[in-house]
C-alpha positions as CSV (number, residue, x, y, z in Angstrom):
1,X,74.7,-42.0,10.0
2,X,73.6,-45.4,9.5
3,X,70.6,-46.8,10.8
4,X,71.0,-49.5,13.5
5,X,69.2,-52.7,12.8
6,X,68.9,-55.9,15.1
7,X,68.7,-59.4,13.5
8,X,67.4,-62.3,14.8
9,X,67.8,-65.8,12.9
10,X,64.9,-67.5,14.9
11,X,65.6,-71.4,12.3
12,X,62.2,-73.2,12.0
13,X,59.1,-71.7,13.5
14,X,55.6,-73.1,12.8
15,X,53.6,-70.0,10.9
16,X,51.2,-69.2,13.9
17,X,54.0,-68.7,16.3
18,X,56.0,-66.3,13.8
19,X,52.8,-64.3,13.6
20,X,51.8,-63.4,16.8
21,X,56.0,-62.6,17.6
22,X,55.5,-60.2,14.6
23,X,52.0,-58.5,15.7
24,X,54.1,-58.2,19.3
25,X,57.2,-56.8,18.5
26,X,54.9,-54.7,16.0
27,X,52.7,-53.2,18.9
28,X,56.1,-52.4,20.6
29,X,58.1,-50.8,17.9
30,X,54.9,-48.6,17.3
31,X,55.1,-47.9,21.3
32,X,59.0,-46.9,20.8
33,X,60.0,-49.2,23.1
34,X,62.0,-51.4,20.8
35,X,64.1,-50.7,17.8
36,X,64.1,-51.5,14.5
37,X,64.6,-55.5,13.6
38,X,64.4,-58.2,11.4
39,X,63.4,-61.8,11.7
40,X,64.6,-64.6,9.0
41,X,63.3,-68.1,9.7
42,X,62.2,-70.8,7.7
43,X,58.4,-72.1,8.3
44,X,57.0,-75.4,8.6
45,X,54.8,-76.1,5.2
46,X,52.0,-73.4,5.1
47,X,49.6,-71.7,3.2
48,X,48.4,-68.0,3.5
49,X,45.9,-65.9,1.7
50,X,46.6,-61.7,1.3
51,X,44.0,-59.3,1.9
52,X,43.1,-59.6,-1.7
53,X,43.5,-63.4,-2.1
54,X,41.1,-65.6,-4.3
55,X,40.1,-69.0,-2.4
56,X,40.3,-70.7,-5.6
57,X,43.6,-70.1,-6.0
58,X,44.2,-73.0,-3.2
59,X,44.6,-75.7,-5.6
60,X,44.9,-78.7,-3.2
61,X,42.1,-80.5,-1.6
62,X,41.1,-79.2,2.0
63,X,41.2,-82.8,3.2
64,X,44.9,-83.3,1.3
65,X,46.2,-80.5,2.8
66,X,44.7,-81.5,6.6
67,X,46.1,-85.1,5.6
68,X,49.5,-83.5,5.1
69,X,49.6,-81.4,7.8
70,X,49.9,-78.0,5.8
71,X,47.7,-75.0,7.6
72,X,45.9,-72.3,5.0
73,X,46.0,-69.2,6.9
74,X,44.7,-65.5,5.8
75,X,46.5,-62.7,6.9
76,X,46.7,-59.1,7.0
77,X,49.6,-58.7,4.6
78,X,48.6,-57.6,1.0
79,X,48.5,-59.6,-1.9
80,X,47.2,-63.2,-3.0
81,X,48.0,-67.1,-2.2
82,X,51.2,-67.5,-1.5
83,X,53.5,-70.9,0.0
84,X,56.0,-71.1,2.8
85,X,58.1,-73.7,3.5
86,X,61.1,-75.7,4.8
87,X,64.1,-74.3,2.4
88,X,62.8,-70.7,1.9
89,X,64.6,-67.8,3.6
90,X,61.4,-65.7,5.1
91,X,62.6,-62.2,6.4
92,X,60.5,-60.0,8.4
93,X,61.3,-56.8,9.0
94,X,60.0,-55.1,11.4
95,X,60.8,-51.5,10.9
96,X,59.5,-48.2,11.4
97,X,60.1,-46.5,7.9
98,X,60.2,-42.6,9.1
99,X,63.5,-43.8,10.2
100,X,64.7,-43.8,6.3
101,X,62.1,-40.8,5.3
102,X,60.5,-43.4,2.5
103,X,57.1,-44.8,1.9
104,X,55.5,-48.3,0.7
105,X,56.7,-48.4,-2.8
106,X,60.2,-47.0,-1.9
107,X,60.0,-50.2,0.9
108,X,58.7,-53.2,-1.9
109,X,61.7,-51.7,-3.8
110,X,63.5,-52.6,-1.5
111,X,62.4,-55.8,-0.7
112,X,62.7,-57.0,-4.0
113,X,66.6,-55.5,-4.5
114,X,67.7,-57.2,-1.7
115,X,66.5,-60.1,-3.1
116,X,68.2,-59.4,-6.6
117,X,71.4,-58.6,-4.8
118,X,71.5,-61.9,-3.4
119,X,70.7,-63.9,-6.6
120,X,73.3,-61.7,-8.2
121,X,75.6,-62.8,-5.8
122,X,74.9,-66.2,-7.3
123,X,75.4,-65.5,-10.4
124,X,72.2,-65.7,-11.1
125,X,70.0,-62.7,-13.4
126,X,66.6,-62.2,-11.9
127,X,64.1,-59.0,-12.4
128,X,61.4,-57.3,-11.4
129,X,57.9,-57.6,-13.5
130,X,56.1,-54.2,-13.5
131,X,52.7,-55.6,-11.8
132,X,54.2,-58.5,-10.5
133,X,55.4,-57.9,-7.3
134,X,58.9,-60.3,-6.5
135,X,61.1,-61.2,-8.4
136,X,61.3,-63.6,-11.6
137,X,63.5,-65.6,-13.5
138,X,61.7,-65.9,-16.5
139,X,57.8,-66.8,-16.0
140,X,59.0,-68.3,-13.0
141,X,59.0,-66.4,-9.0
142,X,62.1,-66.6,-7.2
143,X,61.1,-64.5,-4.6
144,X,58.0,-63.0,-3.4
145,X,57.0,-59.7,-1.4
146,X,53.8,-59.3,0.9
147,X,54.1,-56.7,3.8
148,X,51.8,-54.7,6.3
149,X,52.6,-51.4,7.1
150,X,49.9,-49.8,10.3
151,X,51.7,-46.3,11.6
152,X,54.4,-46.4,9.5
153,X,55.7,-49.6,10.8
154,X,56.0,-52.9,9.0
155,X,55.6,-56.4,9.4
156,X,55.7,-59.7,7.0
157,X,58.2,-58.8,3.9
158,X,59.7,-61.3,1.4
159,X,60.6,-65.1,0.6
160,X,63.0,-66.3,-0.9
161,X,63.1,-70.2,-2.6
162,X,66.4,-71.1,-1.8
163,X,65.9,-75.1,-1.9
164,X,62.1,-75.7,-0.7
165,X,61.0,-79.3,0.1
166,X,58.4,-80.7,-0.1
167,X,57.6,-78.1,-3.8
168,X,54.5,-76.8,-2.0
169,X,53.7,-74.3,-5.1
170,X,52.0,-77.3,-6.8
171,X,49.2,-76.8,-4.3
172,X,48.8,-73.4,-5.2
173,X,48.2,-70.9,-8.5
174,X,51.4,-68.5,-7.0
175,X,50.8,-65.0,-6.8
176,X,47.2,-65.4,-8.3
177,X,49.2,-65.3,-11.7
178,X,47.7,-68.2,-14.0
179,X,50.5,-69.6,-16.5
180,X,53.5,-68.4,-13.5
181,X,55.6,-71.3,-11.7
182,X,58.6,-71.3,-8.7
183,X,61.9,-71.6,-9.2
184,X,64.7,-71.9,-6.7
185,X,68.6,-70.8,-6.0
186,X,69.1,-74.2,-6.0
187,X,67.1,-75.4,-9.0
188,X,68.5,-72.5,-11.2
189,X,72.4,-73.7,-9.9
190,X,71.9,-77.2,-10.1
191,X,73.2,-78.2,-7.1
192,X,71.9,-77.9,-3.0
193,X,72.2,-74.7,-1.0
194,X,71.7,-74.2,2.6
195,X,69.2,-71.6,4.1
196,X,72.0,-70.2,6.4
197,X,74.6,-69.4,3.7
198,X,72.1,-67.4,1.6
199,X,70.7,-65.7,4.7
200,X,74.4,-64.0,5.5
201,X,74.3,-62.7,1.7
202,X,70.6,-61.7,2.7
203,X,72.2,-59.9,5.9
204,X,74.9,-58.2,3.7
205,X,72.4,-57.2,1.2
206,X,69.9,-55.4,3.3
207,X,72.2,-53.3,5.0
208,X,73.5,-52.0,1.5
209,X,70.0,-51.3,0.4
210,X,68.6,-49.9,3.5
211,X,72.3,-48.0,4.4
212,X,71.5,-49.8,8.1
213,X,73.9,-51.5,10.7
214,X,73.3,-54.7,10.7
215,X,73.7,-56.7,14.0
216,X,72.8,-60.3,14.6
217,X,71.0,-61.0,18.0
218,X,70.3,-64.3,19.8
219,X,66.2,-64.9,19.4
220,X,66.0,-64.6,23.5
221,X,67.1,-61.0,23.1
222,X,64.4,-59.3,20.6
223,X,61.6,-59.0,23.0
224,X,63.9,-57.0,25.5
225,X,65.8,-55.2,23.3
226,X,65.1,-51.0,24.3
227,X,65.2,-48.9,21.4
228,X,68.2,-46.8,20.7
């Protein structure tokens, strides 16, 4: 039997805001009292550091980034320095994973195939790096993975560049990875692409991966949504 899932397309949401809805709807679905879901957004420009993150992997000046209205936020997700912004899919899943009987690595896996999937759908060849965590074209990330997992249930998850602007990687060193740059779906196809078409492929692809129904939900609904 499948596993039902509940999406929730929530559009542009500044970084604080997506946050505390995630460490919310986490307390709940550790409670039982709502299902699993997943929220895809895009962010306004922001900046967050992993548990493991280096400082001086923040390229920009403090006082450039104030000036241009981009926050720098650490998190509890793992991992380093990473960029969000306006024209990357961001999908949060917020799942309990005994429900599938897996663990973290089984999870990232995950993560990172539904992300292939969808770049294959685009004709596009991307891969995993063993100790890279994402997915790459080349030296360059096309995605990136960074999740939390307290009791078994998850929050954060991936990014994917589909068309970011402003190219808010120049302010960082991505990953931590010295010599690595971004790419994009768009950059790689050589024409523009829209958030909402790649986030039904995104939709389609994570229910293959994680053999879940998939239905959409309006944003209004996730808080009172009981689980099943």
């Amino acid at each position: 039997m499948r596993r039902a899932v509940l999406w929730a397309r929530l559009g542009r949401v500044p970084y604080g805001e997506a946050l505390e809805l995630q460490r919310y709807l986490h307390r709940l679905r550790c409670c039982g009292e709502v299902g699993d879901l997943v929220l895809s957004l895009e962010h306004d420009p922001v900046i967050t550091l992993g548990r493991s993150a280096d400082p001086r992997h923040v390229l920009a000046d403090p006082l450039a980034l104030e000036a241009a209205g981009v926050e720098v936020v650490p998190v509890e997700r793992g991992g380093d320095v990473t960029y969000h912004g306006p024209g990357q899919l961001v999908i949060y899943p917020v799942v309990d994973l005994r429900g599938w009987g897996r663990r973290l690595r089984w999870y990232v896996w995950a993560l990172e195939e539904v992300m292939l999937r969808v770049a294959d759908a685009y004709g596009i060849t991307a891969a995993r790096v063993p100790g890279r965590p994402g997915i790459w074209v080349g030296d360059e990330k096309l995605g990136a993975v960074g999740v939390y997992v307290r009791r078994w249930v998850t929050m954060h998850g991936l990014a994917l560049n589909v068309d970011p602007v402003p190219d808010g990687f120049r302010w960082i060193v991505p990953c931590g990875i010295h010599g690595a740059g971004a790419t994009s779906l768009a950059r790689l196809l050589g024409r523009p692409i829209g958030v909402r078409e790649v986030e039904e492929r995104a939709m389609e692809a994570f229910g293959e991966v994680f053999g879940a129904s998939v239905a959409r939900v309006r944003p209004e609904e996730i808080g009172a949504v009981t689980a099943g």
